[in-house]
MARSEDO-805142 format. One record per residue (C-alpha): y, z, x; residue in three letters. Coordinates in Angstrom, 3 decimals. Each point is the difference from the previous one (the first is absolute). Example, Ala and Ser with C-alpha at 12.3 -4.5 7.8 and 13.67 -1.06 7.14 Angstrom:
MARSEDO-805142
        yy        zz        xx    r
    -4.500     7.800    12.300  ALA
     3.440    -0.660     1.370  SER
***
This chain:
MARSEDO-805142
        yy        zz        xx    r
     5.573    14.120    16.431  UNK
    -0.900    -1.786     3.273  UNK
     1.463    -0.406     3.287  UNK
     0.672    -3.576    -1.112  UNK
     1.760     0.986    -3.444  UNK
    -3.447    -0.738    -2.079  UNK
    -0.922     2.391    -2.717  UNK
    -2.020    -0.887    -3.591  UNK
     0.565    -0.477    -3.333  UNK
    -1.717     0.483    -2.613  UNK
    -0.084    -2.374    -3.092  UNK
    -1.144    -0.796    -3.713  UNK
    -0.586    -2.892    -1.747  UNK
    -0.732     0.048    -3.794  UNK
    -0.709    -2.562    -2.654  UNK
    -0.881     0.112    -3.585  UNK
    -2.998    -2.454     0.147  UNK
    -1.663    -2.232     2.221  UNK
     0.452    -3.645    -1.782  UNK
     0.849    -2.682     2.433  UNK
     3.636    -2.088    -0.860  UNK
    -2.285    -3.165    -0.198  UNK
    -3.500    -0.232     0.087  UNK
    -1.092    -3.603    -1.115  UNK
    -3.488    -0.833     1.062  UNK
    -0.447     3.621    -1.707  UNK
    -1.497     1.276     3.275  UNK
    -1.797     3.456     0.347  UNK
     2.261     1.332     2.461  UNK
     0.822     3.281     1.889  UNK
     3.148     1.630     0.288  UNK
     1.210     2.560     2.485  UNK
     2.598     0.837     2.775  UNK
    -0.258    -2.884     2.387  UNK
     0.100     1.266     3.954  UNK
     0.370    -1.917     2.953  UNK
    -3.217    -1.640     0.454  UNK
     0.027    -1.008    -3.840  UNK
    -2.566     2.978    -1.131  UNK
     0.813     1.673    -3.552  UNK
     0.583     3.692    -0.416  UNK
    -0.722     0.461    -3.394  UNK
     1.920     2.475    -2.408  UNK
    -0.689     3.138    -1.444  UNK
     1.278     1.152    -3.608  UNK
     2.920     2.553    -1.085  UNK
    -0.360     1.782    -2.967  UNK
     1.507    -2.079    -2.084  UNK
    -2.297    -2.977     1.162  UNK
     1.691    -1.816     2.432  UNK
    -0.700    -1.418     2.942  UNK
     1.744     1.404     3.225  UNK
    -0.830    -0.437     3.725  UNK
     1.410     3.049     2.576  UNK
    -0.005    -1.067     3.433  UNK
     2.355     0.525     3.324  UNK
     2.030    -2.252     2.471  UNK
     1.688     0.854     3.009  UNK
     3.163    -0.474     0.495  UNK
     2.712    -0.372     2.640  UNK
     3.377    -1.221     0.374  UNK
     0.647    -3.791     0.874  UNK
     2.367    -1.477     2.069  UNK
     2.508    -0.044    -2.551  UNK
    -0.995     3.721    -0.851  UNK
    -1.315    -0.748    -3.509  UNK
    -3.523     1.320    -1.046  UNK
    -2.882    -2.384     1.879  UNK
    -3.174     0.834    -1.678  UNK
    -3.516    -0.234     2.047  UNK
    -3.618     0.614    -1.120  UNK
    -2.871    -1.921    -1.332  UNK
     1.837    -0.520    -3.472  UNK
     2.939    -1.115     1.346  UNK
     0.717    -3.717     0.258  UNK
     2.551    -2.466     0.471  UNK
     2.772    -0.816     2.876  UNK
     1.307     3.832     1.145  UNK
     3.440    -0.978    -1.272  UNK
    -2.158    -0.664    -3.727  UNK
    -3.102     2.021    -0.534  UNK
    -1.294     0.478    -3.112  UNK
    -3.589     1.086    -1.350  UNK
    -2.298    -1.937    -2.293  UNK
    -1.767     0.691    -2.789  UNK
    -2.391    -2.971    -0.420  UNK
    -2.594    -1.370    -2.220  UNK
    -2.961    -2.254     1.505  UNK
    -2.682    -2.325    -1.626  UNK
    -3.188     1.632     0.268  UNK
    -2.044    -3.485    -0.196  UNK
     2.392    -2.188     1.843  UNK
     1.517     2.588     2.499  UNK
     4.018    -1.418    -0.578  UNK
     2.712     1.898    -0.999  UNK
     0.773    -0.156    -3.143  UNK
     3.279     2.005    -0.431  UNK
     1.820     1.984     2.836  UNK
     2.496     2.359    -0.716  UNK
     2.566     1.130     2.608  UNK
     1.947     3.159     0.025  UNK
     2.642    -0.059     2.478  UNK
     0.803     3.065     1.486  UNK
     3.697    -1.297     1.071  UNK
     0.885     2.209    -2.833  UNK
    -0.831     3.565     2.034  UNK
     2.587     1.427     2.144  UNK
     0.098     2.843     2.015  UNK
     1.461     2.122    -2.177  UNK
    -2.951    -0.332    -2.254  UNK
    -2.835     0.176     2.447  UNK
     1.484     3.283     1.353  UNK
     0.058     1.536    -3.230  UNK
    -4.038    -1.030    -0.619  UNK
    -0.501     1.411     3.639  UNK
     1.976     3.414    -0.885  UNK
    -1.720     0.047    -3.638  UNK
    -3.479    -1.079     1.467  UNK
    -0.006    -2.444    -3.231  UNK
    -0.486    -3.745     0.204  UNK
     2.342    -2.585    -0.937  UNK
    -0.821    -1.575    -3.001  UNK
     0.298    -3.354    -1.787  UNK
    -1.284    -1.045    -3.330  UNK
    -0.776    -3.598    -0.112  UNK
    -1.439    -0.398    -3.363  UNK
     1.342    -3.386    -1.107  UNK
     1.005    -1.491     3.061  UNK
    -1.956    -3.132     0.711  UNK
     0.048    -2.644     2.848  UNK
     3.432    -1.700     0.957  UNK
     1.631     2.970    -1.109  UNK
     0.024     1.066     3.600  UNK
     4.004     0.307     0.616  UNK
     0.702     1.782    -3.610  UNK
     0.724     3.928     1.778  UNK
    -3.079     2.521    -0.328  UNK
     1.231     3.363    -1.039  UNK
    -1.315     2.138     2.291  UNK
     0.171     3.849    -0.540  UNK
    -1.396     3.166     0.652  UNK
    -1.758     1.652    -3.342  UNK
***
C-alpha cells in the first residue's frame, strides 16, 4: 500500500455470451470492457466458454472511508464508480448497449481478502442487461 492509502485490486468479469440487450438496426458491433477513453478490451474464454475480462483498479479510501476505486476502467462520480461492459456499432460508431457494474457492492473486507488470497474479485453478469444498473452485483472471490 502507498503512503497515501492506495493499493490495487484485482478483478473479473464473466459473461455467458456476447448478445447485446437490444440491437435493432441489427448492427455488426464489438463488444468489450469499455475504459476511460471509450476503447474496448476484448474478452478471453474460460473453459467452459465464457467470456471473462481480468483487469485491476486502484483503490483508496474516500472521505467517508468507503472503497474509491481509480484506474482506466473505473468510471463514474468517486462516491459511484462502476465499470462498463459495452457493445458499439461497428458501421455507425454509437453505442448500442452499455452495461454498468457498480462496484458500490465491494467493501473492504472483501478487497482485503482478494489482496491476502492474490485472487480477483469476481462478478458474473450473464443476464444482466441495460437499466438493470441498481439491481446488486454479487461480487465474490472464486
Amino acid at each position: 500500500m502507498s503512503a497515501a492509502g492506495e493499493s490495487a485490486v484485482r478483478l473479473r468479469l464473466i459473461r455467458a455470451d456476447d448478445r447485446p440487450a437490444t440491437n435493432p438496426e441489427n448492427d455488426a458491433f464489438e463488444f468489450g470492457l469499455q475504459d476511460d477513453k471509450g476503447a474496448l478490451a476484448p474478452a478471453a474464454r474460460l473453459p467452459d466458454g465464457r467470456l471473462f475480462w481480468d483487469f485491476e483498479l486502484r483503490v483508496r479510501p474516500a472521505a467517508d472511508g468507503s472503497p474509491n476505486f481509480l484506474g482506466a476502467f473505473a468510471s463514474g462520480p468517486a462516491d459511484d464508480r462502476f465499470v462498463y461492459l459495452s457493445w458499439r456499432s461497428v458501421p455507425r460508431g454509437v453505442w448500442i448497449n452499455r452495461l454498468k457494474a457498480r462496484l458500490r457492492w465491494i467493501d473492504w473486507r472483501l478487497i482485503r481478502a482478494a489482496q491476502a488470497a492474490s485472487k480477483p474479485i469476481t462478478a458474473d453478469l450473464t443476464g444482466r442487461g441495460p437499466g438493470q444498473s441498481m439491481q446488486p452485483i454479487e461480487w465474490k472471490l472464486d
